[in-house]
N, C-alpha and C positions, 0 to 999 in steps of 0.2 A: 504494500500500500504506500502512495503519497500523500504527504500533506497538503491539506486544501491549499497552500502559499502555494507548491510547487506545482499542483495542477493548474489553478491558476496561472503561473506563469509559462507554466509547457502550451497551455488554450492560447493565451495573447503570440507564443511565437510563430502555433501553427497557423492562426488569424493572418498575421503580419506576410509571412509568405506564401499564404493563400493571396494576400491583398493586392502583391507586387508579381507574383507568377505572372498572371495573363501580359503584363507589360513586357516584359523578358523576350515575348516571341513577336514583339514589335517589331524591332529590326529586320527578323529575318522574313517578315511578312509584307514588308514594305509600307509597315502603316507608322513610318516617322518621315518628317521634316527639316529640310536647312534650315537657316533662321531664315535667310531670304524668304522662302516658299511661306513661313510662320507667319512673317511680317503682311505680306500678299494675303493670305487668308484670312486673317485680324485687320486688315487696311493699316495698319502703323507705319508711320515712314520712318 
């Protein structure tokens, strides 16, 4: 058995890399931008 501190803390790290996973296969799926392109899509000059 764990303590409820450490279960607690093991939930927040699985949360946390559940949270950041999907962005990880951004790059390789083509779903990122230059800043240029950023800048064009937001209109910021």
């Amino acid at each position: 058995m764990i303590s409820p501190e450490d279960y607690d803390r093991s939930l927040e790290i699985d949360m946390f890399f559940a949270s950041i996973t999907p962005g990880l296969a951004d790059p390789e799926s083509g779903r990122i931008y230059t800043t240029e392109e950023l800048e064009k899509l937001l209109k910021i000059s």
